[in-house]
N, C-alpha and C positions, 0 to 999 in steps of 0.2 A: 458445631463441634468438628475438632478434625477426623480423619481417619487416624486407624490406630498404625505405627509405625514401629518397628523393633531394630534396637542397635544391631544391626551386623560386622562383624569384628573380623576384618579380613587382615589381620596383626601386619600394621603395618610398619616398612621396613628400619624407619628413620626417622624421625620430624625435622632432621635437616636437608635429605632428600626430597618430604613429601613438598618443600617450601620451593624445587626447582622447578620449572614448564618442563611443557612435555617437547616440546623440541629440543631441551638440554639433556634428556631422558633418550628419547630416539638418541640423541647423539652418545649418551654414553652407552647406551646397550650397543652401537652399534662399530666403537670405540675399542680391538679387541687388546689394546696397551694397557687399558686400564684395571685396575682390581678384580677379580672376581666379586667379589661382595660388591663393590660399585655396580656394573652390568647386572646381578641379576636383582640389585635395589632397582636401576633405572627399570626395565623390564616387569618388574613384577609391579612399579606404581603404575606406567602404562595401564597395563590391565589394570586393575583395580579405579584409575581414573575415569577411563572410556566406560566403569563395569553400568552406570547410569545414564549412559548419553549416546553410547554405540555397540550396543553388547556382539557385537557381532569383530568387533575391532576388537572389543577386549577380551573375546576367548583365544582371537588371533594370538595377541602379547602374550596374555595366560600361559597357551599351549606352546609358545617359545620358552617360557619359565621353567616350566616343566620341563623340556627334554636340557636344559640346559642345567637344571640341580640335577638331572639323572650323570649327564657328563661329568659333574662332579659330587656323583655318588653322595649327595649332602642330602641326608633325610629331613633335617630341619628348614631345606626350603622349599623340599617335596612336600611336608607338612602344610608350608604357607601359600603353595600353590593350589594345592587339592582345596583347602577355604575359600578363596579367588575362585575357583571353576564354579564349588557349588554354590559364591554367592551370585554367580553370574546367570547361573541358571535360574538361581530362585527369582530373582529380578526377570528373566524370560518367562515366570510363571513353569519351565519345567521343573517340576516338583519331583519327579524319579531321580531325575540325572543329578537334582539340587542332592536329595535324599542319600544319594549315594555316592560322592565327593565327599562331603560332609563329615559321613560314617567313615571312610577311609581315612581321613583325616583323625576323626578318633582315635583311632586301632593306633595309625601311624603315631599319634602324641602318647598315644601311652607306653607303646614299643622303644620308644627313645625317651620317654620321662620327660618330658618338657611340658611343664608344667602350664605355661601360658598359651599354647597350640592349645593343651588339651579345654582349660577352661572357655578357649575361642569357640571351638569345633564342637562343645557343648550348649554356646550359646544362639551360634547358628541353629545347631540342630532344633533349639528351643523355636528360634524366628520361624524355624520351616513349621513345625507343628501350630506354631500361632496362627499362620496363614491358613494350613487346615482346616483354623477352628476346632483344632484336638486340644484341648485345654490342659488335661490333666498329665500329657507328656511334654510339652510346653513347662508345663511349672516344672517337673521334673529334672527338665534338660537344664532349666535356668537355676534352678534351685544346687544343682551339683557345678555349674559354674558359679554362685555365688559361693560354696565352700573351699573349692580353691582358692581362690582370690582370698577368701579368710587365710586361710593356709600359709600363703605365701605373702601374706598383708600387703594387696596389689587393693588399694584405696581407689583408685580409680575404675579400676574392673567389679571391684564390689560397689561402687554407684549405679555402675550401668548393667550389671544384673540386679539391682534392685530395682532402678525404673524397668528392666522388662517384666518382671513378678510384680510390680505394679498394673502394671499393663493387662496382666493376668488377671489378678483380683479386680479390675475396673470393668474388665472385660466380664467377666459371671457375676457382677454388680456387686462384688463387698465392697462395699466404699470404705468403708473404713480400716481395712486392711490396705486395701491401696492408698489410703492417704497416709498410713502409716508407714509404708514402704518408700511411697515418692517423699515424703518430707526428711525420712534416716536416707536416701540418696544425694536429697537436696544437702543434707549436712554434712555429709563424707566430700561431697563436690567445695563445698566453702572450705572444706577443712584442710582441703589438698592445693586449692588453688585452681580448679575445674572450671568449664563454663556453666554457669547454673540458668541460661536461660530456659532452655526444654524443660529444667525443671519446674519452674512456675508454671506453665503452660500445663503441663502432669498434675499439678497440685490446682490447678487453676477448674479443670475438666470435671473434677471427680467436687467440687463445691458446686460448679455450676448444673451435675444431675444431683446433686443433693438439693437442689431450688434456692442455693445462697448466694442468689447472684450478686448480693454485692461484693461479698470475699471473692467472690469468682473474679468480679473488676476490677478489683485491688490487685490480684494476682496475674493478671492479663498484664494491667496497663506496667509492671514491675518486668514483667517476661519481654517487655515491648521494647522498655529501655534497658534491658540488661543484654538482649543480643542486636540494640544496634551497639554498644557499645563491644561487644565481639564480632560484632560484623558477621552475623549470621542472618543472610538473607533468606535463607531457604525457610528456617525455623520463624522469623519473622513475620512470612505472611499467612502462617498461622495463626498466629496472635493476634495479628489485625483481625482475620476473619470473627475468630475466637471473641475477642473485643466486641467486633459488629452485632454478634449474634446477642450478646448481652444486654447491648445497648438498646437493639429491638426490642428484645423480652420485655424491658425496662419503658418500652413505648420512645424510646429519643432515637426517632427513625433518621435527622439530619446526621447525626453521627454516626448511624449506624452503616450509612449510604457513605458517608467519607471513608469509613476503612475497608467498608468494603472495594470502595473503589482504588485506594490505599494496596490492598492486597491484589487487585488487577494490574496495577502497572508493574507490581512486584514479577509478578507470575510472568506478564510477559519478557520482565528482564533477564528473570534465570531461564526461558525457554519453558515453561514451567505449563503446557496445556491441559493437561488433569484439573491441576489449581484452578486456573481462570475460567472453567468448564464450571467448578464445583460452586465458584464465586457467582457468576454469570447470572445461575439458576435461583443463589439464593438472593440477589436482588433483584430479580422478577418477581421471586415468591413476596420480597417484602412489599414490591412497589402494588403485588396484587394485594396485600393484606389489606391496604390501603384507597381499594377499588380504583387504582391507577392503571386503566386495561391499557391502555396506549404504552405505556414503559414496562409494563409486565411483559408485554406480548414481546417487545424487542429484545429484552436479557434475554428474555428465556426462548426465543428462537435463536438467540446467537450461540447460548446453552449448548442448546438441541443439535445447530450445527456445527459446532466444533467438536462435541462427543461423538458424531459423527465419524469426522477427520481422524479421531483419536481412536474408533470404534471402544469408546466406553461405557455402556452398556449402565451402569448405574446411572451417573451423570444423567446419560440420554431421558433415562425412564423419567427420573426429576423433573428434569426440562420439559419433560411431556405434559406430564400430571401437571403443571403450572399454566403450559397450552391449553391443556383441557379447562382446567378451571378461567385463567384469561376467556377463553372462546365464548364458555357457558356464560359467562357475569356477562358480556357484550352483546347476549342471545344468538352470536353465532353459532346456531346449535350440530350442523353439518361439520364445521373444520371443529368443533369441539369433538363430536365421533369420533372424528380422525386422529385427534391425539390421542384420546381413550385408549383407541384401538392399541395404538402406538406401542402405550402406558404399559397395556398389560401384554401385550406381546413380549416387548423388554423384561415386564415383572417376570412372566415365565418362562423365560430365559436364566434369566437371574437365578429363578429358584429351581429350574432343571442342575443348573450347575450345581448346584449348593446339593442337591439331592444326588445328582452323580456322586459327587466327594464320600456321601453317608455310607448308599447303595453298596460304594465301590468297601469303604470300612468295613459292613457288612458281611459283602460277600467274601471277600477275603476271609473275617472268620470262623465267619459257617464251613467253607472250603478247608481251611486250615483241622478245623476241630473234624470233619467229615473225613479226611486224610488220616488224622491219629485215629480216629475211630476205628476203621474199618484195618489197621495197621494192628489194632489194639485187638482186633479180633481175628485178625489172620492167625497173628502169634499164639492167641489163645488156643486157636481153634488146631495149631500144629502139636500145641501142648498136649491137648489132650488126647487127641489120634496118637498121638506114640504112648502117652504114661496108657491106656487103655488098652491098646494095643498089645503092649510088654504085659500087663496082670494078664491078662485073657490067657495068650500064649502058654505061661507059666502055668497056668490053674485051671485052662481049659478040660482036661479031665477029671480035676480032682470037683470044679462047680460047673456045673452048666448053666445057672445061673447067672453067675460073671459076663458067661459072655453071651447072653441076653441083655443084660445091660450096656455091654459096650455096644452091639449093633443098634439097639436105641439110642445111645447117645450119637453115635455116627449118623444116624440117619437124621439126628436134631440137626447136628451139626452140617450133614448134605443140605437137606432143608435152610439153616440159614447161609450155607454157600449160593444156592439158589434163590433167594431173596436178596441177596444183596445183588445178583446178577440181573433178577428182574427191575430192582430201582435203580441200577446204572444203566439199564434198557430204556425206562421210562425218561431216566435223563438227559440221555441221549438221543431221544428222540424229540424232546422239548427244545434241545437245543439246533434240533436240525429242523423245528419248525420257526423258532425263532428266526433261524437265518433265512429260510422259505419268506418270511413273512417280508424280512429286510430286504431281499431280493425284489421281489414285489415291489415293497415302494419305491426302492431305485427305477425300475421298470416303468412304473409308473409316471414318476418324474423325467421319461424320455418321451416316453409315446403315451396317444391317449386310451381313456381303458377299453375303448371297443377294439382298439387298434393291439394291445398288449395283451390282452385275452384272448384274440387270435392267436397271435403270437403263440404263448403257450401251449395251448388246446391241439395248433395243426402244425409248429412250427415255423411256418414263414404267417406272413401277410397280404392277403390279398389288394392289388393294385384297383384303384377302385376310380373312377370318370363321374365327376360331379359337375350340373350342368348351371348351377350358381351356386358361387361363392363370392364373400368379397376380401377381397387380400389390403390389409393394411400393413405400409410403412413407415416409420419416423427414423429419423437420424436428426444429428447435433451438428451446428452449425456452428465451422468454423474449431472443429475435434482436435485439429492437428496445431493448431499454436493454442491452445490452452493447454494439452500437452507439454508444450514444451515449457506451459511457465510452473508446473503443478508435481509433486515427485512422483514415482511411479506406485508406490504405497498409497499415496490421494488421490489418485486418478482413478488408480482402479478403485477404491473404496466408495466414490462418486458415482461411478458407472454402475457399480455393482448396488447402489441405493436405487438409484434411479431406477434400475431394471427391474430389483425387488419391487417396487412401487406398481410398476405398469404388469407385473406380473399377478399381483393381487387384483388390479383392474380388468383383466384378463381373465379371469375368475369370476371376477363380480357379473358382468357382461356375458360370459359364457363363449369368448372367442378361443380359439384354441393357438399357440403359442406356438410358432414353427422355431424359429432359431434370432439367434443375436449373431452379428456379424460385425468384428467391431463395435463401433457406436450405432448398428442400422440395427432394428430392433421390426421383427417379423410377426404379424398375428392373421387369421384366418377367422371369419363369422361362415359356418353353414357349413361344416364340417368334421370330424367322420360323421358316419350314417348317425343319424339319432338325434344334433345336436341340432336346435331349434333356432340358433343366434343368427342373424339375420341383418341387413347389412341397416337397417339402423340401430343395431347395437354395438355396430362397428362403429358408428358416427359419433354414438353417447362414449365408447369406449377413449376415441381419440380425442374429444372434447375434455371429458375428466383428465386425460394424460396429458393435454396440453396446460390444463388453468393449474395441476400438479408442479408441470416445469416450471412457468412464470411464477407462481410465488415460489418457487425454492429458488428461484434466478431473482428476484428481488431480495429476498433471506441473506443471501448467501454475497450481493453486491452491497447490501448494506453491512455486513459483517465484515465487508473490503476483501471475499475470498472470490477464486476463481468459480466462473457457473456458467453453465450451460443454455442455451436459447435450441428448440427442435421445431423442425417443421413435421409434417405428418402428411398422409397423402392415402388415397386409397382407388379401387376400381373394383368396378362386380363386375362377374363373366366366368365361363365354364374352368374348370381345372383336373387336373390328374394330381392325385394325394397317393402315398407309400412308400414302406420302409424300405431305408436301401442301407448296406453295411452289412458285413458277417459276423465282428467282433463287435465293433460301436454302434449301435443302429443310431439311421436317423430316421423319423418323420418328417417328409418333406412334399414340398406341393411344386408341379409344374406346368408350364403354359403360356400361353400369349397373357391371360387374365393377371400374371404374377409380375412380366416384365412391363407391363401397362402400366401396376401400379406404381413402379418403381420408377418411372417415368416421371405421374402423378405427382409423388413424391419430391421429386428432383427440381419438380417445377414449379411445385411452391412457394411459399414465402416465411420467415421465421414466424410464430406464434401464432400460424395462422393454420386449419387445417383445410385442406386442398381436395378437390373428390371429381372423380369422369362423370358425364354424362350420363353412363348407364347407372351410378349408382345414385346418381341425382334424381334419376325417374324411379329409382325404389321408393326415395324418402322425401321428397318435394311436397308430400301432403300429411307427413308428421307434423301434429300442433307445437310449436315452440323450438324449430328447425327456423333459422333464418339462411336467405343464401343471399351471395352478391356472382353476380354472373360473371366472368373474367373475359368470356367472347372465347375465340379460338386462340389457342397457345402453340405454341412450336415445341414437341417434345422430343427431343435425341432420339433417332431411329425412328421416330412415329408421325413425323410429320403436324400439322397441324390438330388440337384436340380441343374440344367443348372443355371448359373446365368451371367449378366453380367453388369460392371460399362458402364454407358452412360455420354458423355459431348461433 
């Protein structure tokens, strides 16, 4: 099934504009003989073109549209501009900035009566709540842009707020109201002359969770030829999937493996890596249904690394959970863990997000209603201090009683002055242990805890001379032209995988984690005071982060993407460890034992790990340590060194 999608309605300028390239567009915005209406057509399709492919280009144009209806004081393309921002936003996932473009856009459509701004700026605000997952102001927003469009008998606009209130109702599962909504879109689309493929696809979706998968095929393979015959490809390889997914259900796995494969070459033609991600996973899943682990294991590591590249975090988690299961059917039960691990790390991920969004609903109302509250009782409580106040005065001789009861009352009322001071004490203090706490694990994720609790406790950190440690290097071989073939977005996302990865290992092992430097990746066994790790766990540690590198370097060469090959290297011998820094601290280690290992390192060979002499007489009588002796090596600055490979 697809994901769910909502028409965003960025009222565009022309349909004979939108027909020109965009270098006929730069030229006419840039053009200043030409029309005004031409320039800020060209300009504002700009933005609106790049809003999917380079949102950062198309707030550029955007933000030229804008100050260019301000030059000509034209509120009606102030209105089409502010749509354009907040669809550009909603697309970057910022949801504030979306949220409040959007709403401007409102105010502004209704301040000038334009009628089709307004039902736009309606339906957006609908798409922003769908993303939310706010359902019930979703229908709202959609439901008040589907009345104007009545209003104004705009046949086409009333289509496409009915498939988003389709989208609605499919989404809180009444099917039946959503197929009653996509099939009255489906017939406004025929009746006007629309393109009715998404609508099959909408009518197709809501048969296939009602278990009727053959109307579901019927309506697929109808959706299949109706937008190639509109030449909508993006919609297209939905329906392939959509189609596949059927055909599985159905047990006709060779068909089902055609479109999906059908919908792969789509995806990579529009540039499409979500898609091909989503595709990837689900014919790993099928080939596993099938206890095909050899072709399971391939989609769905190429899944895995392309969600990656994308950092999509759904996709990833799929791709795992297919690893996981591939691994387990194989009896690989160690790299099955590992995806596990994967699995649910992404899953709670997924579901921290999902639970931020509620949290944040929440808190916002409780805050909101906690504000009138306490507003509600100021006001009360002024009320009453004056009306009692004024009887008292007036009557204080004639009752003495009066004002008995008013100093009771005032003293309720001191009383709950002071209650509410002590629960803005208590919350305020929650929120300053909160932040304490948050502190802390920042702190923590610098230096280690023996090292950070100093800190706190006396202020600095005590410099401390450790008389073995062993210091471990690795770096990437050959960083700077894969670099150059990789954009600055993948590169760092790679590096930053990789590192996550040796940083769990790092953990596991119990090595303590000095710094990254570039691609050179720093860890220490036997240090601060306490920590027991020991330089064959320095050995196990760079063994795991090696066979980690090689199959992601196999992964990743068979996917045909860029990948990384490391060497690793290490030396035991004494050290000097402490924090240095006033504002940024670092933990850091120094000595001959550090630039040794660096040496070490430098001297070894790709996929192999490398280690001194002295650390060779630590672990030479570990069971299941192998070595090959390399004889004396020539190390930069150090002269000849015993060296030897370990595995």
């Amino acid at each position: 099934m697809r994901k769910f999608s909502f028409f965003l309605l960025l009222l565009a300028f022309s349909v004979a504009s939108l027909a020109q390239n965009k270098e006929q567009w730069v030229y006419a915005w840039s053009d200043k003989s030409l029309s005004d209406s031409t320039r800020f057509g060209a300009v504002y399709n700009l933005a609106w073109e790049y809003a999917y492919i380079q949102t950062d280009t198309a707030l550029m144009y955007a933000q030229s549209a804008f100050e260019f209806a301000n030059e000509l004081n034209n509120d009606h393309y102030r209105c089409k501009v502010l749509n354009v921002l907040g669809g550009v936003y909603l697309i970057k996932s910022d949801l504030g900035r979306a949220k409040d473009y959007f709403e401007k856009a409102l105010k502004l459509a209704e301040k000038i009566n334009d009628s089709n701004a307004l039902a736009s700026a309606h339906n957006n605000l609908g798409g922003l709540h769908f993303s939310e997952n706010n359902m019930p102001e979703a229908q709202r927003h959609y439901g008040q842009s589907y009345e104007i469009y009545l209003k104004t008998n705009n046949k086409s606009g009333q289509a496409r707020a009915l498939s988003n209130l389709g989208q609605v109702s499919e989404e809180q599962g009444e099917y039946q109201k959503a197929l009653q909504r996509y099939e009255s879109a489906l017939a406004t689309k025929q009746e006007v002359g629309d393109k009715t493929g998404t609508a099959y696809i909408n009518i197709g979706n809501v048969y296939q969770m009602q278990q009727d998968l053959a109307k579901a095929e019927e309506l697929y393979l109808r959706a299949i030829e109706q937008l190639k015959k509109e030449d909508d490809h993006w919609n297209l390889s939905d329906a392939y999937t959509d189609y596949a997914d059927v055909r599985a259900l159905q047990g006709d796995n060779n068909t089902a493996i055609e479109y999906y494969d059908k919908c792969i070459v789509l995806s990579e033609e529009l540039n499409n890596p979500t898609t091909k991600a989503f595709v990837l996973h689900k014919k790993g899943s099928l080939y596993l249904d099938q206890n095909n682990f050899s072709d399971a294991k391939k989609f769905c590591e190429a899944s895995f690394l392309l969600s990656g590249e994308i950092q999509d975090i759904e996709n990833g988690a799929a791709a795992c959970e297919c690893l996981h299961n591939a691994y387990k059917l194989k009896g690989d039960f160690k790299n099955a863990l590992a995806y596990h691990e994967l699995f649910v790390e992404m899953s709670d991920s997924l579901t921290r997000l999902k639970s931020m969004d509620d949290v944040s609903k929440i808190s916002l109302k409780h805050d909101y209603e906690m504000r009138s509250l306490e507003d509600s009782l100021s006001r009360e409580e002024e009320r009453i201090k004056t009306e009692y106040t004024f009887e008292a005065e007036i009557n204080r001789k004639k009752n003495e009683r009066n004002v008995f009861i008013v100093g009771a009352i005032f003293i309720l009322l001191l009383a709950g002055v002071l209650a509410n001071r002590l629960w803005f004490s208590t919350k305020t203090k929650k929120i300053i242990q909160k932040e304490r706490e948050r502190s802390d694990s920042l702190l923590l994720n610098i230096l280690p805890a023996a090292v950070a609790q100093e800190l706190k406790d006396k202020g600095k950190a005590t410099t401390r001379q450790y008389s073995n440690v062993t210091v471990l290097f690795t770096d990437f071989k050959g960083f700077t032209n894969l670099a150059e073939q990789m954009s600055a977005e993948a590169l760092i996302s790679e590096v930053d995988m990789c590192f996550q990865h040796f940083d769990v290992i790092m953990h596991k092992y119990g090595l303590e984690k000095i710094k990254t430097i570039g691609d050179a990746y720093m860890a220490v066994a036997g240090l601060p005071e306490g920590n027991t790790a020991n330089a064959q766990a320095a050995v196990l540690a760079a063994l795991e982060m090696m066979q980690w590198v090689e199959e992601r370097y196999s992964m990743r060469t068979y996917a045909d993407l860029p990948a990384f090959r490391m060497r690793a290297g290490m030396h035991t011998g004494p050290a000097i460890a402490g924090v240095v820094g006033l504002n940024k601290f670092q933990y850091d280690v120094w000595g001959d034992t550090v630039n040794t290992s660096a040496r070490i390192e430098s001297s070894g060979e790709v996929g192999r790990v490398n280690i001194s002499e002295s650390t060779y007489q630590q672990v030479k009588n570990v069971v299941g340590f192998h070595f090959e002796a390399r004889g004396k090596i020539v190390a930069k600055n150090k002269g000849e060194m015993e060296m030897y490979f370990v595995h």
